[in-house]
C-alpha atoms as a printed R data frame, in Angstrom:
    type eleno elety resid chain resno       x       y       z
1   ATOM     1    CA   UNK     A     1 138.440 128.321 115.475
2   ATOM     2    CA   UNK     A     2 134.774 128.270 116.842
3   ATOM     3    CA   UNK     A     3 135.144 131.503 117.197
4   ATOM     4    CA   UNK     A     4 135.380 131.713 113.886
5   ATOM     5    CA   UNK     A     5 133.175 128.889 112.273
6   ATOM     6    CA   UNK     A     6 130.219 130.963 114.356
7   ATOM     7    CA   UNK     A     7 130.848 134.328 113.028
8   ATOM     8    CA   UNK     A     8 131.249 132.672 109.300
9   ATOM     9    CA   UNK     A     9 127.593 130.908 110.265
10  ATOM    10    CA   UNK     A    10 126.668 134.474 111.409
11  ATOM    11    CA   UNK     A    11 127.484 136.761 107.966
12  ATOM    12    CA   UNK     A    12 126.045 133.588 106.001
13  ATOM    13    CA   UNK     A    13 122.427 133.522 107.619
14  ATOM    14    CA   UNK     A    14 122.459 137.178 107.464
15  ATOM    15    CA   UNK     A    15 123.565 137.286 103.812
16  ATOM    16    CA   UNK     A    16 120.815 134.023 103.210
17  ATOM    17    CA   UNK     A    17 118.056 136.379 104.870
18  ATOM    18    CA   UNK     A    18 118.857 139.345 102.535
19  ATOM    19    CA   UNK     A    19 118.886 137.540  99.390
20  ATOM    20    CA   UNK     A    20 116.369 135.257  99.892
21  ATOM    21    CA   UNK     A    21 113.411 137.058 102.211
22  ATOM    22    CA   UNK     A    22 110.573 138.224 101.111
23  ATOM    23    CA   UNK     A    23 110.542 141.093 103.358
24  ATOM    24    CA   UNK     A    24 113.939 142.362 101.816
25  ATOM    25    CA   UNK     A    25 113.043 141.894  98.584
26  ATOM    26    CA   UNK     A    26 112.250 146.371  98.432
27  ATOM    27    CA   UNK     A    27 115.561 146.652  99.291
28  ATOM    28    CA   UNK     A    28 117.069 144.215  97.117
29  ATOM    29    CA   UNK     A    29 115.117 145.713  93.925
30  ATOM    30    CA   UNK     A    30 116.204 149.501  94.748
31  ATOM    31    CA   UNK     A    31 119.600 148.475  95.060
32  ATOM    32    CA   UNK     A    32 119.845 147.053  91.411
33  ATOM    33    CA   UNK     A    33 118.155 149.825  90.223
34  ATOM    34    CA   UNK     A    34 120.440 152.585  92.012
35  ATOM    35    CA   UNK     A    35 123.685 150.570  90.750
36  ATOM    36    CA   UNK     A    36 122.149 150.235  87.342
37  ATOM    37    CA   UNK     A    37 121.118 154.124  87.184
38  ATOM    38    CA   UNK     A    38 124.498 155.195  88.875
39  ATOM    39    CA   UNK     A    39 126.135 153.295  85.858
40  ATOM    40    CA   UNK     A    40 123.914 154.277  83.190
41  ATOM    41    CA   UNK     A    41 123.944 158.108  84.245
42  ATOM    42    CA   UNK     A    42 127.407 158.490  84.788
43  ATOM    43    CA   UNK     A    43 128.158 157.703  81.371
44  ATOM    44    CA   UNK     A    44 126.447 160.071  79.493
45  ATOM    45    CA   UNK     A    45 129.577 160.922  77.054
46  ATOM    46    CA   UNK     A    46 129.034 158.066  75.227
47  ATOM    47    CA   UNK     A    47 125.401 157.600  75.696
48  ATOM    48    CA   UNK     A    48 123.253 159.806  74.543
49  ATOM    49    CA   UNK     A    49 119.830 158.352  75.641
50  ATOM    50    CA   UNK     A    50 120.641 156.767  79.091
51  ATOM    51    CA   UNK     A    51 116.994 156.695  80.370
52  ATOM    52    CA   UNK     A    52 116.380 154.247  76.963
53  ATOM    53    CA   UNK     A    53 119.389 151.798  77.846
54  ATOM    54    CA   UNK     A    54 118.149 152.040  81.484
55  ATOM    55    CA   UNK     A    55 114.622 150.688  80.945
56  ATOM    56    CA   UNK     A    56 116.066 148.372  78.839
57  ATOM    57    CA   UNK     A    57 118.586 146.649  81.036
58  ATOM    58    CA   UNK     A    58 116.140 146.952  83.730
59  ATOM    59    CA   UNK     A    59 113.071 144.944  81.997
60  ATOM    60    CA   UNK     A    60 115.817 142.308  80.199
61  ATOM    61    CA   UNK     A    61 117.271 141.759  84.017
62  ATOM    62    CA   UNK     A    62 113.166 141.362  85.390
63  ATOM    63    CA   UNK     A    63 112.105 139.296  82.583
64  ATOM    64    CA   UNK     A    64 115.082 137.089  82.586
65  ATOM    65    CA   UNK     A    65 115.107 136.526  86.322
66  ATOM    66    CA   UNK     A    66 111.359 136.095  86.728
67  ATOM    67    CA   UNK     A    67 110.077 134.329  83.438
68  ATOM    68    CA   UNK     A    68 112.655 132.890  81.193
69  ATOM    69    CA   UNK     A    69 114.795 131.632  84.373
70  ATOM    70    CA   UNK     A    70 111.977 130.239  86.017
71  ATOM    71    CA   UNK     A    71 110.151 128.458  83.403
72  ATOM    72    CA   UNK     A    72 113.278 127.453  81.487
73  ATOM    73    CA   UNK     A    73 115.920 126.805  83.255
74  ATOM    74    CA   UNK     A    74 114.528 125.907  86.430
75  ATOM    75    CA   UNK     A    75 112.674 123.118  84.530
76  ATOM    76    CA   UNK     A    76 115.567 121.667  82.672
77  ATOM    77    CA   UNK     A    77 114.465 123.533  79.288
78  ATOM    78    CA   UNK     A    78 118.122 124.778  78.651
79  ATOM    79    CA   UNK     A    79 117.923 124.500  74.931
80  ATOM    80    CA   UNK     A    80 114.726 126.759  74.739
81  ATOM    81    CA   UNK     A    81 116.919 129.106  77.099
82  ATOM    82    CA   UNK     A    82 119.862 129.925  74.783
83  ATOM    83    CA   UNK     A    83 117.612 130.047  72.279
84  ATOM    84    CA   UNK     A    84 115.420 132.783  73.644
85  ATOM    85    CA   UNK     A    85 118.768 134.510  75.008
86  ATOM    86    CA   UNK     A    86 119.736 134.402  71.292
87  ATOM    87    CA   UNK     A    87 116.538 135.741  70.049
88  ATOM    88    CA   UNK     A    88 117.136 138.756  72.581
89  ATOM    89    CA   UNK     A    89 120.356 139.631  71.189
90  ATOM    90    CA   UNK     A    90 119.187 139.200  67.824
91  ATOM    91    CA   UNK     A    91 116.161 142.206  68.982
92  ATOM    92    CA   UNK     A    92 118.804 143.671  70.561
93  ATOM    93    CA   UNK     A    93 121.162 144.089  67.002
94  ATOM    94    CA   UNK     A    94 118.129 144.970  64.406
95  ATOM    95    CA   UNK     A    95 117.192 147.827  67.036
96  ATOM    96    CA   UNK     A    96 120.169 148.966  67.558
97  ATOM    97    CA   UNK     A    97 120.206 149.711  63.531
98  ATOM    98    CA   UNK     A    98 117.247 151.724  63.844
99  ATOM    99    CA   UNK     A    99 117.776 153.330  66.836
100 ATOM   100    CA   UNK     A   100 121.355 153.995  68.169
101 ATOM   101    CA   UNK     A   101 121.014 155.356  72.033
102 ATOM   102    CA   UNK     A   102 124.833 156.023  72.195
103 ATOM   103    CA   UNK     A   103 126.698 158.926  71.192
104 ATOM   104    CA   UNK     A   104 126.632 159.464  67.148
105 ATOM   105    CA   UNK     A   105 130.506 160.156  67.423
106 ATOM   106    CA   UNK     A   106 131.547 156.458  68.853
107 ATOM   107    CA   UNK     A   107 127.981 154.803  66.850
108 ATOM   108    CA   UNK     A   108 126.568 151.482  67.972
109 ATOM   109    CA   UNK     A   109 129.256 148.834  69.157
110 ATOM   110    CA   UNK     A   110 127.076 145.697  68.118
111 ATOM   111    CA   UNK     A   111 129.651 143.561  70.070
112 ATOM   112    CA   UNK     A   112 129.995 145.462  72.939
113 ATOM   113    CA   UNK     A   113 126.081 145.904  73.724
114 ATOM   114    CA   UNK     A   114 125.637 141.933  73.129
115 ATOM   115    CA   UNK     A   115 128.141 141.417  75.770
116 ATOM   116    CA   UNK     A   116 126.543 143.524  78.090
117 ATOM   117    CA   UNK     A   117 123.475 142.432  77.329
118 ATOM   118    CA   UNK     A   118 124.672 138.492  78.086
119 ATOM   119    CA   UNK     A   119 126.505 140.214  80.974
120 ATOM   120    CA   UNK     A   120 123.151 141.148  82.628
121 ATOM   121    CA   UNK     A   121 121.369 138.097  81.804
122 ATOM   122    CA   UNK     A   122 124.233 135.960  83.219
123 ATOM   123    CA   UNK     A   123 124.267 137.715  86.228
124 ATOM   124    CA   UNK     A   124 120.646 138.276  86.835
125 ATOM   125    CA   UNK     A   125 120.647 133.747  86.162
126 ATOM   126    CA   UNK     A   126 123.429 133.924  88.802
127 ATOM   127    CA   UNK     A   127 120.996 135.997  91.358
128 ATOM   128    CA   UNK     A   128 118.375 133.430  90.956
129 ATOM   129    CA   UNK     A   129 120.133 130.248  90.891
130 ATOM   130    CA   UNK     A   130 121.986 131.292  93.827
131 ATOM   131    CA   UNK     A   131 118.579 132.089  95.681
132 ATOM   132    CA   UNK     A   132 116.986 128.728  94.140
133 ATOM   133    CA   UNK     A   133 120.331 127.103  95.770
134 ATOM   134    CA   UNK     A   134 119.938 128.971  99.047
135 ATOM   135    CA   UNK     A   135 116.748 128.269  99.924
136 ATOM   136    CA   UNK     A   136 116.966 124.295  98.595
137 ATOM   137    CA   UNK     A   137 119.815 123.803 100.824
138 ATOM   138    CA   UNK     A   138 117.423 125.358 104.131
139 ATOM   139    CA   UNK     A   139 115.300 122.996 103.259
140 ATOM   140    CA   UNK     A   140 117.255 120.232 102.650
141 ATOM   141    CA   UNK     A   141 118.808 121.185 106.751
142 ATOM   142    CA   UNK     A   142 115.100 121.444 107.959
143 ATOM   143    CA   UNK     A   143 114.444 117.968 106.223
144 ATOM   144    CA   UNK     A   144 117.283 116.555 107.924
145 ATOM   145    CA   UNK     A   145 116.142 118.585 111.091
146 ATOM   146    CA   UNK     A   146 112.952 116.518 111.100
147 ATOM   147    CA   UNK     A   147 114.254 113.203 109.887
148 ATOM   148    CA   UNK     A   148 116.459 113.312 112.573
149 ATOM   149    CA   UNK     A   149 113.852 114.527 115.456
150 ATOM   150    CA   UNK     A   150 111.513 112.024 114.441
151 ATOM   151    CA   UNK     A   151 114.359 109.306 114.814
152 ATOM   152    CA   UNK     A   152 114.899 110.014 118.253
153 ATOM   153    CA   UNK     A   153 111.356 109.467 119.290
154 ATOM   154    CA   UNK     A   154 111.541 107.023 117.794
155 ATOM   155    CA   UNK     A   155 114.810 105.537 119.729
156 ATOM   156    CA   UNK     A   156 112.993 107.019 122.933
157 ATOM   157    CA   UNK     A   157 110.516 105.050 122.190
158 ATOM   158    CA   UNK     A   158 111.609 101.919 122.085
159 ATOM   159    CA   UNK     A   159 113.687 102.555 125.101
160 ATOM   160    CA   UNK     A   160 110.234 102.801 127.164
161 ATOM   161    CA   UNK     A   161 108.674  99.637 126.383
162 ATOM   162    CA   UNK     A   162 111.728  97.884 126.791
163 ATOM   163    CA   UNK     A   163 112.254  98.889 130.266
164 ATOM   164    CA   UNK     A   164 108.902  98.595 131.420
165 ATOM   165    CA   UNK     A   165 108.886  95.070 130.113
166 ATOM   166    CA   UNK     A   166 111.490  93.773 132.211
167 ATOM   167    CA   UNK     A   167 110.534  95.855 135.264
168 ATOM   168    CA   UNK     A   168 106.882  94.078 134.860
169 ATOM   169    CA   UNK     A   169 108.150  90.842 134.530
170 ATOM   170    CA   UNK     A   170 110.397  91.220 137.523
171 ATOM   171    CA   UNK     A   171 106.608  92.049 139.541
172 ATOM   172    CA   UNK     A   172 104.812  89.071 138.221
173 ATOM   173    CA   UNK     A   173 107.824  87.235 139.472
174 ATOM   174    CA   UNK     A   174 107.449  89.048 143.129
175 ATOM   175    CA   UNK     A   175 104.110  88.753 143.656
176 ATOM   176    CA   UNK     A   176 104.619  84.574 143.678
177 ATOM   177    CA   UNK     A   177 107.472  84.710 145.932
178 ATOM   178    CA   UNK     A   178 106.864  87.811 147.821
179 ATOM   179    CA   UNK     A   179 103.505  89.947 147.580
180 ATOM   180    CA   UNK     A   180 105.279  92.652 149.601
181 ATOM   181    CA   UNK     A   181 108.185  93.114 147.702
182 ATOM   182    CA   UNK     A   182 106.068  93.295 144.707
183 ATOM   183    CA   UNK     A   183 103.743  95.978 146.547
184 ATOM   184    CA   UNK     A   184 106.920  97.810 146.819
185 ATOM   185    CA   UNK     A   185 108.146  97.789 143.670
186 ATOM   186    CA   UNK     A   186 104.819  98.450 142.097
187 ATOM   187    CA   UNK     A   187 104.635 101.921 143.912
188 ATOM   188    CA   UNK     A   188 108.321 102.719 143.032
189 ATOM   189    CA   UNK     A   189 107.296 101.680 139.465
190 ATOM   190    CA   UNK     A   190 104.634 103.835 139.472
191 ATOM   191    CA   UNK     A   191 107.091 106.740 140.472
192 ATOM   192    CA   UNK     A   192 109.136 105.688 137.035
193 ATOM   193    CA   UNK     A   193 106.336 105.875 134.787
194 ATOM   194    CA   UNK     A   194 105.096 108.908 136.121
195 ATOM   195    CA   UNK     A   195 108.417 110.365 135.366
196 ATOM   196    CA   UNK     A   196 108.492 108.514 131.919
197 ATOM   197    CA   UNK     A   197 104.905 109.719 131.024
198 ATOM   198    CA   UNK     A   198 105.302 113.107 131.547
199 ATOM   199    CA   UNK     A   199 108.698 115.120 132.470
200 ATOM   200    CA   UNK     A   200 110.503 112.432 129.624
201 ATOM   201    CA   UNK     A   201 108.053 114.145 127.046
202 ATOM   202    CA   UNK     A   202 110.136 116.949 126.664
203 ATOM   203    CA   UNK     A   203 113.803 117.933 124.820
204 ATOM   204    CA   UNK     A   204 115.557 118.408 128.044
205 ATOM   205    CA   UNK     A   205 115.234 117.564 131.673
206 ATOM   206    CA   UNK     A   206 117.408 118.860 134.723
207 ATOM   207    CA   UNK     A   207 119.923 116.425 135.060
208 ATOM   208    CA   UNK     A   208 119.567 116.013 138.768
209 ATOM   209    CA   UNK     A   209 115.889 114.647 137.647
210 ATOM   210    CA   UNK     A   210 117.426 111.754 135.460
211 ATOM   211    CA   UNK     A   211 119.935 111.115 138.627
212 ATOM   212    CA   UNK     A   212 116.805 110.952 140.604
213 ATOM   213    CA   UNK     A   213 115.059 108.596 138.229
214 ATOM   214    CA   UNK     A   214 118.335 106.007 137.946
215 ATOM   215    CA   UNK     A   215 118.323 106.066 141.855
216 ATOM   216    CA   UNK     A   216 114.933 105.158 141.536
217 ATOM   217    CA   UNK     A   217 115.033 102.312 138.972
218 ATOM   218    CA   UNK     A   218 118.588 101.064 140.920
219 ATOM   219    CA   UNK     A   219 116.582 100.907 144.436
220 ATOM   220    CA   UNK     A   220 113.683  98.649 142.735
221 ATOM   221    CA   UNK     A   221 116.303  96.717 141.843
222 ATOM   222    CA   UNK     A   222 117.768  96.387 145.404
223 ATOM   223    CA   UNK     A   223 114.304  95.539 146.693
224 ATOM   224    CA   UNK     A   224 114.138  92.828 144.136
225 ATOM   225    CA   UNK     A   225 117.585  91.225 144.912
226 ATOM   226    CA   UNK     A   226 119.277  91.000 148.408
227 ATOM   227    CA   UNK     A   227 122.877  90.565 147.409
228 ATOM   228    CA   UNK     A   228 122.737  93.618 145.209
229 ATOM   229    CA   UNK     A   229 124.455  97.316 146.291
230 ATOM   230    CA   UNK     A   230 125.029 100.690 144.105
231 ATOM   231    CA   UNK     A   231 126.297 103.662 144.353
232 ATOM   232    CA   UNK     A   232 125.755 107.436 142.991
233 ATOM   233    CA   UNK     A   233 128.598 109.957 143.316
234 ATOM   234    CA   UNK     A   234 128.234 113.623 142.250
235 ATOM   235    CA   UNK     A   235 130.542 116.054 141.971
236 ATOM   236    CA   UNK     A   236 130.662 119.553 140.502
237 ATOM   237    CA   UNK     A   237 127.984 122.028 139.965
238 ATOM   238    CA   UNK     A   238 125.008 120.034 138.802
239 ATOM   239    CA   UNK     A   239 122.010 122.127 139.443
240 ATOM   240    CA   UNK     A   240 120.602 123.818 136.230
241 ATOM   241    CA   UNK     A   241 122.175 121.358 133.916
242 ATOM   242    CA   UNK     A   242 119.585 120.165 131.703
243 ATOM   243    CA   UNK     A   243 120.443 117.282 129.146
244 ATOM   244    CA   UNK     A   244 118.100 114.808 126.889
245 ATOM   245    CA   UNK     A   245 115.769 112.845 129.187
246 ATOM   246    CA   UNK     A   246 116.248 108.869 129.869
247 ATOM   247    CA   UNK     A   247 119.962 109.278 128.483
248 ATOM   248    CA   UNK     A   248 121.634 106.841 130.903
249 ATOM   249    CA   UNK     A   249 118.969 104.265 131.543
250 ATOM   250    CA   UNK     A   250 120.372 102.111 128.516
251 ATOM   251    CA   UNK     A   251 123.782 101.538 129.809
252 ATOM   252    CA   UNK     A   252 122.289 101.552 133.998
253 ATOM   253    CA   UNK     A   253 120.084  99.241 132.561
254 ATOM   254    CA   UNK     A   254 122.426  97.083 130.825
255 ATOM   255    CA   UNK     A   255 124.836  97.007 133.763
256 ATOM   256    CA   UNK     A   256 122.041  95.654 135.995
257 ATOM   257    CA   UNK     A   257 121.069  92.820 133.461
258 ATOM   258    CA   UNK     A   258 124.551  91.167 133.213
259 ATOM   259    CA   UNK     A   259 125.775  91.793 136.872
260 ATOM   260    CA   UNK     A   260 123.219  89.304 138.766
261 ATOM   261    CA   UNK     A   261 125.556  86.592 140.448
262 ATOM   262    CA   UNK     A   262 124.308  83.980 142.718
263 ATOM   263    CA   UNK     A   263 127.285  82.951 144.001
264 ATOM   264    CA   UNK     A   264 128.690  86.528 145.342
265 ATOM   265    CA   UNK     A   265 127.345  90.362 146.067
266 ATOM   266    CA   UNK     A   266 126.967  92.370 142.468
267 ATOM   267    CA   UNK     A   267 127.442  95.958 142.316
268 ATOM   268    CA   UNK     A   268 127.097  99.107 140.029
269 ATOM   269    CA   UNK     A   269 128.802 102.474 140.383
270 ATOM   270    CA   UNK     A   270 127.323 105.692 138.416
271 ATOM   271    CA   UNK     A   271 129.814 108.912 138.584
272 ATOM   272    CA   UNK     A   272 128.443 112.136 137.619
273 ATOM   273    CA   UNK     A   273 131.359 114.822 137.332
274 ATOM   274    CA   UNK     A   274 130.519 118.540 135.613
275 ATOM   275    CA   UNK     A   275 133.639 119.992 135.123
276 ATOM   276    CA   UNK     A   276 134.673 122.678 132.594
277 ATOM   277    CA   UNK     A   277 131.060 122.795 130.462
278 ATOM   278    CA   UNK     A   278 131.520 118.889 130.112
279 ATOM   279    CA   UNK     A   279 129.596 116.433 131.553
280 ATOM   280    CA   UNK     A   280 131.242 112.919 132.625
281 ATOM   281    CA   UNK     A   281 129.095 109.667 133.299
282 ATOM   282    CA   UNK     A   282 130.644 106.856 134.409
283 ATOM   283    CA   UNK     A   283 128.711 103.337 135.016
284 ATOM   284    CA   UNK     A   284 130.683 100.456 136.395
285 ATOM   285    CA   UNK     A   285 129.237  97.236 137.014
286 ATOM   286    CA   UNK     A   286 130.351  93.650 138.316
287 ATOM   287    CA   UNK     A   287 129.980  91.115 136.523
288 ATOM   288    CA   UNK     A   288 129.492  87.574 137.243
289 ATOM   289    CA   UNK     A   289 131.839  84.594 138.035
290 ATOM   290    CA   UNK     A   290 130.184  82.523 135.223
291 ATOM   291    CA   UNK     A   291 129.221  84.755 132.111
292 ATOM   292    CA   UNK     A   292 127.417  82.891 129.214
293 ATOM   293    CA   UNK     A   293 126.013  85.987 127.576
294 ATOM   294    CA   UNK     A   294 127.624  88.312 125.621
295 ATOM   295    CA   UNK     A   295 127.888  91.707 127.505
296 ATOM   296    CA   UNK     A   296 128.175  93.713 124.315
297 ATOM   297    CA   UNK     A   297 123.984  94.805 125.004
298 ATOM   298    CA   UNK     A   298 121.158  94.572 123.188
299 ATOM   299    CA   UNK     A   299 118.296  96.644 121.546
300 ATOM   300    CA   UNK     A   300 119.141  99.623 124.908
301 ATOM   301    CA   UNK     A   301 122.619 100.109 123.922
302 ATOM   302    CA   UNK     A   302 122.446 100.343 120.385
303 ATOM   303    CA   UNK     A   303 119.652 103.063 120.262
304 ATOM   304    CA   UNK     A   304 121.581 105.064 123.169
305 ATOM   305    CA   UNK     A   305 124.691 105.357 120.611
306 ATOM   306    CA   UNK     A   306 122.535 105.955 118.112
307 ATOM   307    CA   UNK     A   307 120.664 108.928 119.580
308 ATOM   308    CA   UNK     A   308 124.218 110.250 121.240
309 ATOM   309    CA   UNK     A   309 125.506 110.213 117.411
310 ATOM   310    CA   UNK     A   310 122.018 112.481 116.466
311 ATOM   311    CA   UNK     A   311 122.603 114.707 119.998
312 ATOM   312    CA   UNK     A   312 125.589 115.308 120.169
313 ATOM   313    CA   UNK     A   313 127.105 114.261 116.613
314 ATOM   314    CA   UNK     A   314 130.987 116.516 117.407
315 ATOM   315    CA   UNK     A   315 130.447 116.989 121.327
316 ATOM   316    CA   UNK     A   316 130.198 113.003 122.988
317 ATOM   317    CA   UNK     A   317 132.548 110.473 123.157
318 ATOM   318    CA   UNK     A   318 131.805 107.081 124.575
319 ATOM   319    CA   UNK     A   319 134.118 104.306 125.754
320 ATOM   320    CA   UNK     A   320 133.297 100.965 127.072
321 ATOM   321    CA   UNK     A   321 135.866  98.647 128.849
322 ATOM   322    CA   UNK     A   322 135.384  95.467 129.568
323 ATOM   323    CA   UNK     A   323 137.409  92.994 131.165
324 ATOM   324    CA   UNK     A   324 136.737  89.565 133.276
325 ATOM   325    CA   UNK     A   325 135.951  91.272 136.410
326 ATOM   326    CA   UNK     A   326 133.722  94.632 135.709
327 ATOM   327    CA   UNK     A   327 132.520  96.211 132.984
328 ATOM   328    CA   UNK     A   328 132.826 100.269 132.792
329 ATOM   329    CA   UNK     A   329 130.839 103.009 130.275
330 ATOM   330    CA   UNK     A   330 132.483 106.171 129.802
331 ATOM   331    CA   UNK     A   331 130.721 108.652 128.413
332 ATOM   332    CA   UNK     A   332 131.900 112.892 127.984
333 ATOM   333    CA   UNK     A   333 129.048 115.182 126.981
334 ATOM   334    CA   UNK     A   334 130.089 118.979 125.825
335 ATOM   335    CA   UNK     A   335 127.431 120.944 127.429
């Protein structure tokens, strides 16, 4: 079935390019005029002036796709359409009295010429809508293409700020209670934003660099709280895998908020498992013996589902389970 849905993707861009660019446009104009000759020339027992009819459909086809098409239809003017298409067949009839093209034998089949002549302009409309149609819905994709970009900076960047704030707050509290602590945590800090500033910046990261910034962020943490432990497992093949930078901070974050217990030792557990071109994350945290706050998250949670939804709209799927002892984040990426 993908198989499938690619290859139909496939013939339809390549059909889309030949229709509607420029730089085919030669070939798309010598086609129509070796179909119409073909046509024309190859039914010289009836006609006896086929060059006549020939320059005839061929102008009526060129002036209908790029004037009366254009300027009429394109801008809503339908009425003044049919009635020029009307006028054209009424040209079309007091000619044809005059000046009969076909074969004297069979004379001029008023009816039959109209209809070819509607024929033509019908299907030389058809051409140009369909191009008009073609190239509106590109741009309606690239539209969406940038809407949605310039939504996930956006959720990126509100991720930032909202990070740094608490990870500042938690060194103005440090510095008070213990000035080395805080040194510490301002130089691991520093390692963070470093990482934020510059290697976040871009569409993808190695994934072993986001592992490497979580251990980071999870080890200020452990300098800033003595009864706090975590844990990173890895398993499969994890070098080269490159996915959308400061993807798990939300929920590592999250789990770290909610899991501070004075009364016992708090933990979180991130599992990283490739396996089959999929990507599992799994964040489990402990959570307090006396929880006031709602664990649901905050502003970090809600823009992480909202940028998986823009990522990976078909290839995610997130679970969350929480229950009065831990709370666990599930989350499947198709790589």
């Amino acid at each position: 079935m993908k198989n499938s849905t690619h290859q139909q993707l496939i013939s339809e861009n390549v059909l889309f390019r030949f229709l509607v660019s420029p730089e085919r446009r030669i070939f798309r104009h010598l086609l129509l005029i070796v179909f119409i000759g073909v046509v024309l020339y190859n039914s010289v027992s009836v006609i006896d002036s086929p060059t006549a009819i020939f320059v005839y459909f061929v102008m009526l086809f060129y002036v209908n796709m790029y004037v009366l098409v254009p300027r009429l239809l394109f801008r809503n003017k339908n009425i003044a359409y049919c009635l020029s298409v009307i006028g054209i067949l009424v040209v079309v009839a007091v000619c044809g009295y005059f000046f009969n093209p076909f074969n004297k034998e069979h004379g001029l089949n008023i009816p039959l010429f109209s209809f070819l002549t509607v024929l033509l302009l019908a299907a030389s409309s058809s051409i140009k809508l369909f191009q008009k149609g073609m190239m509106d819905r590109q741009l309606i994709y690239e539209l969406e293409q940038s809407k949605a970009y310039a939504e996930l900076d956006q959720l990126k960047n509100q991720i930032n700020p909202h990070f740094l704030f608490n990870m500042l707050n938690n060194a103005n509290v440090l510095t008070k209670k213990d000035p080395e602590k805080a040194s510490q945590v301002l130089m691991k800090l520093s390692d963070l934003l470093r990482y934020q500033l510059y290697d976040s910046a871009r569409d993808k990261v190695l994934l072993t660099s986001d592992i490497h910034f979580l251990e980071d962020f999870l080890n200020l943490e452990k300098v800033r709280r003595d009864s706090f432990d975590f844990l990173i497992s890895k398993e499969g093949d994890l070098s080269g895998v490159q996915i959308p930078p400061l993807l798990f901070i939300s929920f590592v974050e999250n789990a770290v908020k909610h899991n501070n217990d004075a009364t016992k030792s708090s933990y979180v557990h991130l599992y990283f498992e490739v396996r089959n071109d999929e990507l599992f994350f799994t964040c489990i945290n402990s959570k307090p013996m006396l929880q006031s706050v709602n664990h649901a998250g905050g502003l970090g949670l809600i823009n992480v589902k909202r940028r998986l939804e823009l990522l990976f709209p078909a290839t995610h799927s997130l679970n969350i389970e929480d229950d009065s002892e831990r709370y666990c984040v599930t989350l499947t990426i198709k790589l």
